[in-house]
PDB file with SEQRES, HELIX, SHEET and CRYST1 records, atoms N, CA, C and O in Angstrom:
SEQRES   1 A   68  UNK UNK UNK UNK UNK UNK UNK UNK UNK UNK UNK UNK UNK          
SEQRES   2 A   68  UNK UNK UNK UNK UNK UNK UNK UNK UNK UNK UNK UNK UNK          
SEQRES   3 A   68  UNK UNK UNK UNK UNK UNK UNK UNK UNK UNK UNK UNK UNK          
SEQRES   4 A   68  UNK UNK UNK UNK UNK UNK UNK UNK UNK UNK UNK UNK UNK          
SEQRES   5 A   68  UNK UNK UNK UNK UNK UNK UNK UNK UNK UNK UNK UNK UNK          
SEQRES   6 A   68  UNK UNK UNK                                                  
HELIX    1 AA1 UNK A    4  UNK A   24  1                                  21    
HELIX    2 AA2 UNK A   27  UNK A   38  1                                  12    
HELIX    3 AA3 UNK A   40  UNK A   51  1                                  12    
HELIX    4 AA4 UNK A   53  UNK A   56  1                                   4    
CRYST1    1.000    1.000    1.000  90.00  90.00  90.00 P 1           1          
ATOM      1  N   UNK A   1     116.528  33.874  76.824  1.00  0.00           N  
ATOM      2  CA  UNK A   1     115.354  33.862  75.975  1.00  0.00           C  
ATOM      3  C   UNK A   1     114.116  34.131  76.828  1.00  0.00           C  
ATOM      4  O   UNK A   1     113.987  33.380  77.795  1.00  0.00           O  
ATOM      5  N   UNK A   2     113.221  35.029  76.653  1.00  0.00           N  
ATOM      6  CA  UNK A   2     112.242  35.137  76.715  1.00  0.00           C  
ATOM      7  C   UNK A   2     111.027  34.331  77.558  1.00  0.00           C  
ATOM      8  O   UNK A   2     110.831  33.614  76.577  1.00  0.00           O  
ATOM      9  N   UNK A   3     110.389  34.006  78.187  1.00  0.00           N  
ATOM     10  CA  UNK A   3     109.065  33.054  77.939  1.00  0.00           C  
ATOM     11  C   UNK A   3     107.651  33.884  77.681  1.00  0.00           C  
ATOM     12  O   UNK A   3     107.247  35.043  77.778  1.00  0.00           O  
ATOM     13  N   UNK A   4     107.201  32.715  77.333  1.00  0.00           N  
ATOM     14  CA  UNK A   4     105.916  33.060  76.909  1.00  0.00           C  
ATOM     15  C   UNK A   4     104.979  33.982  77.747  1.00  0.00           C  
ATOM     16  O   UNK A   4     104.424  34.848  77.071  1.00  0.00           O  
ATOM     17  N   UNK A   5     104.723  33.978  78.913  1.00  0.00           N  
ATOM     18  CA  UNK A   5     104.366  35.106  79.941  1.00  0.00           C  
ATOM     19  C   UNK A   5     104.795  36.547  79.778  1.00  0.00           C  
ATOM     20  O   UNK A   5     104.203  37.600  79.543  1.00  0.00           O  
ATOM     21  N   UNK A   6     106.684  36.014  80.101  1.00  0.00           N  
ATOM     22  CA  UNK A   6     107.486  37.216  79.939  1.00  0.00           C  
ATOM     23  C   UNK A   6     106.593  38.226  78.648  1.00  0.00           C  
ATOM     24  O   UNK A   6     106.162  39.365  78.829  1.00  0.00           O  
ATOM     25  N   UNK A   7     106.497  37.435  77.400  1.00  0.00           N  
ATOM     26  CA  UNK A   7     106.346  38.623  76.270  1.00  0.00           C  
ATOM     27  C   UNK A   7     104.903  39.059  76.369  1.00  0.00           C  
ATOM     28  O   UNK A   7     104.711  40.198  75.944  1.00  0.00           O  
ATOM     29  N   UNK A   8     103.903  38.457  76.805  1.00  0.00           N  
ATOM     30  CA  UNK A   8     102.461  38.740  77.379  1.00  0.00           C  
ATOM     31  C   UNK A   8     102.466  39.989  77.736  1.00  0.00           C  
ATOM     32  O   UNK A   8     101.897  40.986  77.291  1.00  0.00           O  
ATOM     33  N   UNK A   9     103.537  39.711  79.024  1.00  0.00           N  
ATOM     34  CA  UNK A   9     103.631  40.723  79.934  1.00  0.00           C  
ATOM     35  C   UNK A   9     104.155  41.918  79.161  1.00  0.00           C  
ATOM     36  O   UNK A   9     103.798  43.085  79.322  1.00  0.00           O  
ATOM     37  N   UNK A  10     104.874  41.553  78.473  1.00  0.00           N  
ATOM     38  CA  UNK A  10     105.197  43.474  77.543  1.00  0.00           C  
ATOM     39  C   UNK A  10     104.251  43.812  76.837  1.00  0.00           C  
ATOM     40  O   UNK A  10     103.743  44.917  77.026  1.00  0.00           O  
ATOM     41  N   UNK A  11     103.764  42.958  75.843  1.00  0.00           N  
ATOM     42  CA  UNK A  11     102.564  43.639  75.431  1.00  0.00           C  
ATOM     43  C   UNK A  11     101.748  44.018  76.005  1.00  0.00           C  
ATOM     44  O   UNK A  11     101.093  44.782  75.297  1.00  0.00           O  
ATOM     45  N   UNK A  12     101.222  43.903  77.291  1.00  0.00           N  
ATOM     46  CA  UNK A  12     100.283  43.868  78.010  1.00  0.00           C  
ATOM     47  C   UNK A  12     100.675  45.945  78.717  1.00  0.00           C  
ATOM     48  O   UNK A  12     100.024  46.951  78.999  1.00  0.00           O  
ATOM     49  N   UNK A  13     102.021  45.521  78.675  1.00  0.00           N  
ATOM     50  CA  UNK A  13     102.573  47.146  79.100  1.00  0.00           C  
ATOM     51  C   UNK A  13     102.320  47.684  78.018  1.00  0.00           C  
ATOM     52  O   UNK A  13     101.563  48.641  78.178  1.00  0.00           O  
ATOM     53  N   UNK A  14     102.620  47.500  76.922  1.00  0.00           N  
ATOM     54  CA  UNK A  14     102.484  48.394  75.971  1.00  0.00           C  
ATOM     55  C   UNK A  14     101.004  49.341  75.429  1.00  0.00           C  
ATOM     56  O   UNK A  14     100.762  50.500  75.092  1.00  0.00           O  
ATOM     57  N   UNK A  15     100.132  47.848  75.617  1.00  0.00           N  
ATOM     58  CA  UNK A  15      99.128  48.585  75.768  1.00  0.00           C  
ATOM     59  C   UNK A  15      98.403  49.343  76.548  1.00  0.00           C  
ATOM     60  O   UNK A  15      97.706  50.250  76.093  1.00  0.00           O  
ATOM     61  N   UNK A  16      98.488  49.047  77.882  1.00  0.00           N  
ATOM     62  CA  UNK A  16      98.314  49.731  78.959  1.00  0.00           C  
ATOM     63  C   UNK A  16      99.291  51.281  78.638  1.00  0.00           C  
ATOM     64  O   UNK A  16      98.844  52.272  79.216  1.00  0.00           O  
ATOM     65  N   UNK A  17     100.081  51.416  78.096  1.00  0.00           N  
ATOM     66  CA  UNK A  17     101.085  53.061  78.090  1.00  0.00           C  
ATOM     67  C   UNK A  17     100.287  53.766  77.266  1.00  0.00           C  
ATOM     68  O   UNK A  17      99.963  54.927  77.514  1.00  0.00           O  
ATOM     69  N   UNK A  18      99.791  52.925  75.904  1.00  0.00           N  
ATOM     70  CA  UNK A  18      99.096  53.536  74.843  1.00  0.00           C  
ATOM     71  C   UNK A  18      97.649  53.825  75.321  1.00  0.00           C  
ATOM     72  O   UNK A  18      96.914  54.723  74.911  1.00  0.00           O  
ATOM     73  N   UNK A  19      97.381  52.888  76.271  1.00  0.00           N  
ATOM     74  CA  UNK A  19      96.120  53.520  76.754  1.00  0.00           C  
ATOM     75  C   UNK A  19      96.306  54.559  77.458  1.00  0.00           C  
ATOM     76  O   UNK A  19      95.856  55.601  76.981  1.00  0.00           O  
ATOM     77  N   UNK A  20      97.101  54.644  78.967  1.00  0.00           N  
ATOM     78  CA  UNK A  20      97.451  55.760  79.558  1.00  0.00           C  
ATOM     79  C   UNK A  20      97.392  56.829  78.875  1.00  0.00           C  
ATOM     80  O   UNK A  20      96.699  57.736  79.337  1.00  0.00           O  
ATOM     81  N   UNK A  21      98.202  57.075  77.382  1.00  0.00           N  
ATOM     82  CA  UNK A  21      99.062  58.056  77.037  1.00  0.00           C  
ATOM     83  C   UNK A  21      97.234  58.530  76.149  1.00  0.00           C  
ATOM     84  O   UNK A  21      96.924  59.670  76.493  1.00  0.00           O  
ATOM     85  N   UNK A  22      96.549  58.120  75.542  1.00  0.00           N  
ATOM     86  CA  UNK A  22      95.193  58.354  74.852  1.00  0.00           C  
ATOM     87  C   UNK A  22      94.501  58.621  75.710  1.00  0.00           C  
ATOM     88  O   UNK A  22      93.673  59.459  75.354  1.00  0.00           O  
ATOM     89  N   UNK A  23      94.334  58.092  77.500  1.00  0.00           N  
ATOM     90  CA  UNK A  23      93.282  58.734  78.043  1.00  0.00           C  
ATOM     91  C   UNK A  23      93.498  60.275  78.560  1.00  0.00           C  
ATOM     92  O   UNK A  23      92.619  61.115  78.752  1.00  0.00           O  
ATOM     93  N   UNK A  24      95.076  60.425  78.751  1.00  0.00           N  
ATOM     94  CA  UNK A  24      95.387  61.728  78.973  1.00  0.00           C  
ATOM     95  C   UNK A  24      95.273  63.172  77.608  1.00  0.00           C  
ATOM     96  O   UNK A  24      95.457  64.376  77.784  1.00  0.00           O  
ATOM     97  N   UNK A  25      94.929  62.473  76.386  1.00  0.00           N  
ATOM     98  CA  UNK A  25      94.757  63.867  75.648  1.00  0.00           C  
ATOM     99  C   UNK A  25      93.506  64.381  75.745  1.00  0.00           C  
ATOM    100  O   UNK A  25      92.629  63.855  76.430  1.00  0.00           O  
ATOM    101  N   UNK A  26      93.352  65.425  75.074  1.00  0.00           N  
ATOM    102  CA  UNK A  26      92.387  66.259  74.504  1.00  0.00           C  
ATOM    103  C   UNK A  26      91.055  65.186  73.983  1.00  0.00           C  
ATOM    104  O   UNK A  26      91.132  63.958  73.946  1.00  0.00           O  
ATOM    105  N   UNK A  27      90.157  65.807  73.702  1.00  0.00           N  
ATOM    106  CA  UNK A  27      89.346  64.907  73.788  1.00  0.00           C  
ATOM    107  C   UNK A  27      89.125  64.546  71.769  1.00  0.00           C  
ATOM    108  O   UNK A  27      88.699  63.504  71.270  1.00  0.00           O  
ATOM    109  N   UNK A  28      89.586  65.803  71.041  1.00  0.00           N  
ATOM    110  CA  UNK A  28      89.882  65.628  69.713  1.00  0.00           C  
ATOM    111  C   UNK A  28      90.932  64.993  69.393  1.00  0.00           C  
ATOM    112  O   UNK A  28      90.742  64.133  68.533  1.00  0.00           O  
ATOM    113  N   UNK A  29      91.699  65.071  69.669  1.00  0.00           N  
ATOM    114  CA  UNK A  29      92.409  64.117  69.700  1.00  0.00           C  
ATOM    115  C   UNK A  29      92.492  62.481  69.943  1.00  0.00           C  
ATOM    116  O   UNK A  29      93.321  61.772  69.374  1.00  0.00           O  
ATOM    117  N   UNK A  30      91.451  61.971  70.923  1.00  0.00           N  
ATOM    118  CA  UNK A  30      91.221  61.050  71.079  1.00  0.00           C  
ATOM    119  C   UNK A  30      90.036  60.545  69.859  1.00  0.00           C  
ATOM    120  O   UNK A  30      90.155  59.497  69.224  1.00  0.00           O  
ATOM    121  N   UNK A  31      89.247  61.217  69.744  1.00  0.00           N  
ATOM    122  CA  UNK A  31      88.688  61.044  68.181  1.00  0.00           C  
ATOM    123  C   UNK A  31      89.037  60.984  66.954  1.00  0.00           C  
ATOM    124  O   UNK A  31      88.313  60.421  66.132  1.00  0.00           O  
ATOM    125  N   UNK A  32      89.932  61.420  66.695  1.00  0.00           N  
ATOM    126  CA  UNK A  32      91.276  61.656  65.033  1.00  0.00           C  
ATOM    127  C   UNK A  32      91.859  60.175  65.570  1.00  0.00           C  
ATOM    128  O   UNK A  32      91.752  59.376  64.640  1.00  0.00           O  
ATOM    129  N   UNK A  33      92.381  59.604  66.641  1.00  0.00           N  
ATOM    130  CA  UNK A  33      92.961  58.443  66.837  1.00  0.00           C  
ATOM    131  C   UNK A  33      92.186  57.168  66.711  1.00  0.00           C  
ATOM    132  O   UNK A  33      92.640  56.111  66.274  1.00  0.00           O  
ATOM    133  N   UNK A  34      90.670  57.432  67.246  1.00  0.00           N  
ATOM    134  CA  UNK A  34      89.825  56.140  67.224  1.00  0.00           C  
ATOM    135  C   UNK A  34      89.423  56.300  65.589  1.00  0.00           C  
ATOM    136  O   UNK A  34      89.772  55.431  64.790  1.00  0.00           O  
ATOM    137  N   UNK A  35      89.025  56.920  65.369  1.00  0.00           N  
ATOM    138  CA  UNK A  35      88.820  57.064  63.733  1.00  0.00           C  
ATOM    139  C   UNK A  35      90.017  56.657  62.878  1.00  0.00           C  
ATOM    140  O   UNK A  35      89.888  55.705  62.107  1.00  0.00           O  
ATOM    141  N   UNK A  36      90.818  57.114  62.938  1.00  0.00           N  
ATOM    142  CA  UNK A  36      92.343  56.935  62.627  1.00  0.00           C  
ATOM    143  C   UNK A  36      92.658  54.948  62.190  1.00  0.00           C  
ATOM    144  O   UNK A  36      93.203  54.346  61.265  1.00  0.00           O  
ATOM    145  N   UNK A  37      91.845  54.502  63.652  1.00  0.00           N  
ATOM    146  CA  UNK A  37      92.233  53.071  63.828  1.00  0.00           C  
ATOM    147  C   UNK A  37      90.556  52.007  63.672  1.00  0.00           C  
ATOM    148  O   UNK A  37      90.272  50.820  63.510  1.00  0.00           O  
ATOM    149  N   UNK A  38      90.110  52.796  63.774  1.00  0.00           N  
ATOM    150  CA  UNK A  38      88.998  51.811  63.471  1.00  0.00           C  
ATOM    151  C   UNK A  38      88.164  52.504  62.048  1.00  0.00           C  
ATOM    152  O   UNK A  38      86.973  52.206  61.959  1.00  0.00           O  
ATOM    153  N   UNK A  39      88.613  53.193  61.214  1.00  0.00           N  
ATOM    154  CA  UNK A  39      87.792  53.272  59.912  1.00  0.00           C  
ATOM    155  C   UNK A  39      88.452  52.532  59.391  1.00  0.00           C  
ATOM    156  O   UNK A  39      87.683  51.809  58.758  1.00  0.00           O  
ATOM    157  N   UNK A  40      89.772  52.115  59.182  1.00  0.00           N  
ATOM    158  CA  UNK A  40      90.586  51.178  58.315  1.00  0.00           C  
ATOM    159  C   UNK A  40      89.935  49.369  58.634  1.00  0.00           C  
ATOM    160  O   UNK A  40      89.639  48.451  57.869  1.00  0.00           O  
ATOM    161  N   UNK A  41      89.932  49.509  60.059  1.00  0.00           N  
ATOM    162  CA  UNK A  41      89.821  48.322  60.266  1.00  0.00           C  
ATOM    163  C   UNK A  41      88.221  47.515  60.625  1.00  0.00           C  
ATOM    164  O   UNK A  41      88.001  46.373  61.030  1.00  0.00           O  
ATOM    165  N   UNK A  42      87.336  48.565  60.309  1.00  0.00           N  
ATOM    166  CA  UNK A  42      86.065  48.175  60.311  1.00  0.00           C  
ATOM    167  C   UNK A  42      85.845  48.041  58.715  1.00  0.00           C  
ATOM    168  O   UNK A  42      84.930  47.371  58.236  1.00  0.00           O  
ATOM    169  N   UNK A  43      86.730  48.710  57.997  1.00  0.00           N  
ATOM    170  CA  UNK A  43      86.505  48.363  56.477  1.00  0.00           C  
ATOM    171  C   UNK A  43      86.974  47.474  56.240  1.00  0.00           C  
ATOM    172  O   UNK A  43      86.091  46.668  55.946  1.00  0.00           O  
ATOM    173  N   UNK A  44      88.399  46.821  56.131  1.00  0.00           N  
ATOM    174  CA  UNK A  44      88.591  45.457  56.482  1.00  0.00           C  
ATOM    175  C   UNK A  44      87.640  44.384  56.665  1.00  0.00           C  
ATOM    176  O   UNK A  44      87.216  43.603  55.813  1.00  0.00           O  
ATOM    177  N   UNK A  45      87.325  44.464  58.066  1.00  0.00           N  
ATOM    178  CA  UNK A  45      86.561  43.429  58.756  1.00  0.00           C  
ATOM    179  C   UNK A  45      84.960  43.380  57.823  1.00  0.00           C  
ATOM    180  O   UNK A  45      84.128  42.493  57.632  1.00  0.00           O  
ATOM    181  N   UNK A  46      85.060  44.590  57.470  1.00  0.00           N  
ATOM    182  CA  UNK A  46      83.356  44.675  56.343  1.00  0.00           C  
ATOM    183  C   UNK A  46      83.458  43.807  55.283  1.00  0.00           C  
ATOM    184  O   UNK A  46      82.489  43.254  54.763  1.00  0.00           O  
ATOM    185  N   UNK A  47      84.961  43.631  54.845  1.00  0.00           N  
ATOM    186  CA  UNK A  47      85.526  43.306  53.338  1.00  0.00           C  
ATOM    187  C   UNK A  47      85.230  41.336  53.421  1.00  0.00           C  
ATOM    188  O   UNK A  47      84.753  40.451  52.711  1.00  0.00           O  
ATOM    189  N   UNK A  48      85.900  41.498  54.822  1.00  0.00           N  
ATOM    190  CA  UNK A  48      86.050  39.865  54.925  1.00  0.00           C  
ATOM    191  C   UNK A  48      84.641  39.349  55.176  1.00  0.00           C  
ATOM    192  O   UNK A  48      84.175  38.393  54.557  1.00  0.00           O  
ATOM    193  N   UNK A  49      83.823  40.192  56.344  1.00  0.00           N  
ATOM    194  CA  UNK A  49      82.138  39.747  56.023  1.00  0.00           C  
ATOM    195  C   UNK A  49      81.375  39.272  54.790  1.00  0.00           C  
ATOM    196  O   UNK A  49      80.560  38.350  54.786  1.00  0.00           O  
ATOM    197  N   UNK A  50      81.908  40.355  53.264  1.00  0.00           N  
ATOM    198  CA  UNK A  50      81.353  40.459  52.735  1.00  0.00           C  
ATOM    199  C   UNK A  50      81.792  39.241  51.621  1.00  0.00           C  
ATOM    200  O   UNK A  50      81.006  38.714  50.834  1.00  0.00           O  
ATOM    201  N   UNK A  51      82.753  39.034  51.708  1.00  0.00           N  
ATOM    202  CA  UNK A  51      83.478  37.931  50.906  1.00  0.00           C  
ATOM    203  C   UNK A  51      83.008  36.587  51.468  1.00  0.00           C  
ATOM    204  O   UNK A  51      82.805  35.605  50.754  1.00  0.00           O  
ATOM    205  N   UNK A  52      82.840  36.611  52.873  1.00  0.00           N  
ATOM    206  CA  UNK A  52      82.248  35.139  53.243  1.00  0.00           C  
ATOM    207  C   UNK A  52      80.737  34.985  53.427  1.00  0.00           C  
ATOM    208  O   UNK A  52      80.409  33.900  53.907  1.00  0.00           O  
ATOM    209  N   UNK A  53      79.865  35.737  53.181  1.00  0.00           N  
ATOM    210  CA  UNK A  53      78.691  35.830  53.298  1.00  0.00           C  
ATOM    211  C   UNK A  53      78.443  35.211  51.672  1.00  0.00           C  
ATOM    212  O   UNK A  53      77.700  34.247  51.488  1.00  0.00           O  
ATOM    213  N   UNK A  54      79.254  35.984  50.409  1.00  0.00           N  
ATOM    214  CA  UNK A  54      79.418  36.243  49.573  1.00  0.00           C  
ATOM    215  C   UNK A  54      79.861  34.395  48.778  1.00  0.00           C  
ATOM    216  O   UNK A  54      79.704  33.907  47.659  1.00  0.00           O  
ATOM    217  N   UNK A  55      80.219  34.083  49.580  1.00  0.00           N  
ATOM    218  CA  UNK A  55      81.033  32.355  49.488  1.00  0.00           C  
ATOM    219  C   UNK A  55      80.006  31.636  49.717  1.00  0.00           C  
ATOM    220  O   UNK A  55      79.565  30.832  48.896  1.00  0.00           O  
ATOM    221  N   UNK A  56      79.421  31.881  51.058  1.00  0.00           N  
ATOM    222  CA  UNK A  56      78.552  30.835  51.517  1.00  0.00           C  
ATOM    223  C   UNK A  56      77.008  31.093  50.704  1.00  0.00           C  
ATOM    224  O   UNK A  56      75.979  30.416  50.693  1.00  0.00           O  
ATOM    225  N   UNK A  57      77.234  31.891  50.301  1.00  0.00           N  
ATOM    226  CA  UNK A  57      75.521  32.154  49.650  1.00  0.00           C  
ATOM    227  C   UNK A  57      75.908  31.791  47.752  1.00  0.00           C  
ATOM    228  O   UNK A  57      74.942  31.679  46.997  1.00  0.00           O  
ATOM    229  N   UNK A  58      76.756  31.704  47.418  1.00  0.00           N  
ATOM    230  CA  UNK A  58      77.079  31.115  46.086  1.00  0.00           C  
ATOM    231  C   UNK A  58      76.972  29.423  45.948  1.00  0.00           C  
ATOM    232  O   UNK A  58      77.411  28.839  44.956  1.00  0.00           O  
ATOM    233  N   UNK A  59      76.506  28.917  46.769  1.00  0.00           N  
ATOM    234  CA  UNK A  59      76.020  27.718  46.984  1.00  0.00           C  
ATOM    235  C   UNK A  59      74.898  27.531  47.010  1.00  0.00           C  
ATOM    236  O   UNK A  59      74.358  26.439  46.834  1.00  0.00           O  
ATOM    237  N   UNK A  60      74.352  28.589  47.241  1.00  0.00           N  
ATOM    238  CA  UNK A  60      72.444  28.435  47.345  1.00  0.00           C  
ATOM    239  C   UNK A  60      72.372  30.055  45.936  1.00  0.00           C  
ATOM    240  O   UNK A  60      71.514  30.938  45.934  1.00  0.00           O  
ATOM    241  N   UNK A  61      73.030  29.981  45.390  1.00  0.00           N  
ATOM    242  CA  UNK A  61      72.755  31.160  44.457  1.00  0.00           C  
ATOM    243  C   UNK A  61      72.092  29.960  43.110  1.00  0.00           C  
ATOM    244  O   UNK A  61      72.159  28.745  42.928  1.00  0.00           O  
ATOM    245  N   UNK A  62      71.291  31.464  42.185  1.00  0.00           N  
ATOM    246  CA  UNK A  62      70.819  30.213  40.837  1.00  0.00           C  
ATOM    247  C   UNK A  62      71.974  31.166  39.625  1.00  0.00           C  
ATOM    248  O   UNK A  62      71.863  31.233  38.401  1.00  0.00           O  
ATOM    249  N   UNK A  63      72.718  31.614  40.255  1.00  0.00           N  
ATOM    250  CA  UNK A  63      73.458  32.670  39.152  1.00  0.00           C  
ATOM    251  C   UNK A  63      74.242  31.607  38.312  1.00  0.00           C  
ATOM    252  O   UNK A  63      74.434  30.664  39.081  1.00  0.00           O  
ATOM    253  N   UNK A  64      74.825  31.304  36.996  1.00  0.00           N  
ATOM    254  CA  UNK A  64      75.791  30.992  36.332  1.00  0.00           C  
ATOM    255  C   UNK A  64      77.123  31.663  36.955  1.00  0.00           C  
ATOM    256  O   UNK A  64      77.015  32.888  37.007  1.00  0.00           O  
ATOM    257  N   UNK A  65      78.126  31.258  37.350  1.00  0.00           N  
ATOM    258  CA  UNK A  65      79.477  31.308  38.182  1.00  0.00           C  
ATOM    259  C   UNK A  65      79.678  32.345  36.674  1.00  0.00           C  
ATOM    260  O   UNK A  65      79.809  33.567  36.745  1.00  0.00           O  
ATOM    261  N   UNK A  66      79.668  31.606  35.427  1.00  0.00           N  
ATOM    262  CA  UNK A  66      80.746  32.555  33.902  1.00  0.00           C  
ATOM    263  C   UNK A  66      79.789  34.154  33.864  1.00  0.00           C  
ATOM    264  O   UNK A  66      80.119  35.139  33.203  1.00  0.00           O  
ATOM    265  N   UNK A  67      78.662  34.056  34.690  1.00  0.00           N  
ATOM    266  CA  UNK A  67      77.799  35.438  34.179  1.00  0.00           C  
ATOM    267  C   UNK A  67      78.573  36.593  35.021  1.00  0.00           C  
ATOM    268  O   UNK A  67      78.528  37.715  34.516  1.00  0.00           O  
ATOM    269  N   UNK A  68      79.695  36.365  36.969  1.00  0.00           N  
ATOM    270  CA  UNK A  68      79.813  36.899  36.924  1.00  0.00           C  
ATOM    271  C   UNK A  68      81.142  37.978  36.423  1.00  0.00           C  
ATOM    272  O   UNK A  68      80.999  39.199  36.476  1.00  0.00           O  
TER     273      UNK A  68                                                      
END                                                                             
């Protein structure tokens, strides 16, 4: 079995290959990939901002909760 280091340590390769393998392309290519991975996940992360901003300010809101 495994330890906890041990699997660190692979991920830690893995990302390091995926980095290797992205700093060696084209440079469009490296753009179609960062886009690729961070438009999904900056929309995400926008979604969850917006839902907890969205939470915490419904406590200081004067809206009726049934209006929305």
């Amino acid at each position: 079995m495994r330890t906890l280091l041990g699997m660190w340590q692979t991920v830690l390769d893995v990302v390091d290959a995926v980095e290797s393998w992205l700093a060696g392309q084209s440079y469009w290519i490296q753009v179609v990939v960062l886009l690729a991975v961070l438009g999904p996940l900056c929309y995400l992360l926008a979604g969850l901002i917006d839902r907890a901003v969205d939470s915490v300010l419904a406590w200081h809101s004067r809206r009726d909760g049934a209006a929305r």
